[in-house]
N, C-alpha and C positions, 0 to 999 in steps of 0.2 A: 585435506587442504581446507585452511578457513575462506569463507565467502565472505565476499569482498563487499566491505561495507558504502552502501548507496544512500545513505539516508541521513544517517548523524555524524556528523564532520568526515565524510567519504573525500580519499586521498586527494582527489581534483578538486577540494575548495580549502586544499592547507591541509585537512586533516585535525588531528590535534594542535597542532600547532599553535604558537600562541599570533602567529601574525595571519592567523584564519580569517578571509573575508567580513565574511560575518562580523566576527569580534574586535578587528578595527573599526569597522563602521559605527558599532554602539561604543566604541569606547573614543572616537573623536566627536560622537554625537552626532552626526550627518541628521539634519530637519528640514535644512534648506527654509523657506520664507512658509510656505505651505504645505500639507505634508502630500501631495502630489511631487515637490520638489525635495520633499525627502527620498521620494521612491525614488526618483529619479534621478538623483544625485548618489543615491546607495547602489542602484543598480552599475552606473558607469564607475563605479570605485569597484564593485563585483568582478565587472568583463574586467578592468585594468589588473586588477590582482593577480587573476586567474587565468592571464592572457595564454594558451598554447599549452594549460595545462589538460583540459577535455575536449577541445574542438580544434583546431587552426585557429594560429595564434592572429594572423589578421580579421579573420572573421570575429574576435573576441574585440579587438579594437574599433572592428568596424561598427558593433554592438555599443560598446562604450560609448563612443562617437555619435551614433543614433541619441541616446539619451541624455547626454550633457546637450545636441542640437538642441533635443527636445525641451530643457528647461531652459534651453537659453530664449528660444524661441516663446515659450507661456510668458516669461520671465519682460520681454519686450510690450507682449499684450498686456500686460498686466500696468507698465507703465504708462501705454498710452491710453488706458482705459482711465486710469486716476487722476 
């Protein structure tokens, strides 16, 4: 039996596949304004992707959710700071 690969495109993040987390995100470019806001704009396109694929599918949302909060919320600071 092959062991199941965890590391390089492992089957709960797409896999091979061509709509692999990962590989939409550098191929629509996600940078957001700082790259604070690229993480965290790549990480909530991750949890959406991959919703219920390795954990509960709400908790993958709730994740997503956490991080788009979270730039939206730097995103406000940043304005009211300039």
């Amino acid at each position: 039996m092959a062991k199941e690969e965890k590391v390089n495109h492992p089957k709960h993040y797409g896999g091979d596949a061509p709509y692999e987390a990962v590989k939409v995100i550098d191929a629509w470019g996600v940078g957001g304004r700082t790259p604070t806001a690229g993480f965290a704009l790549g990480n909530a396109l991750k949890y959406i992707a991959r919703a219920g694929l390795k954990t509960d599918y709400l908790e993958d949302l709730r994740k997503a959710k956490w991080y788009l909060q979270h730039e939206i919320d730097k995103e406000k600071e940043r304005n009211e700071t300039a």
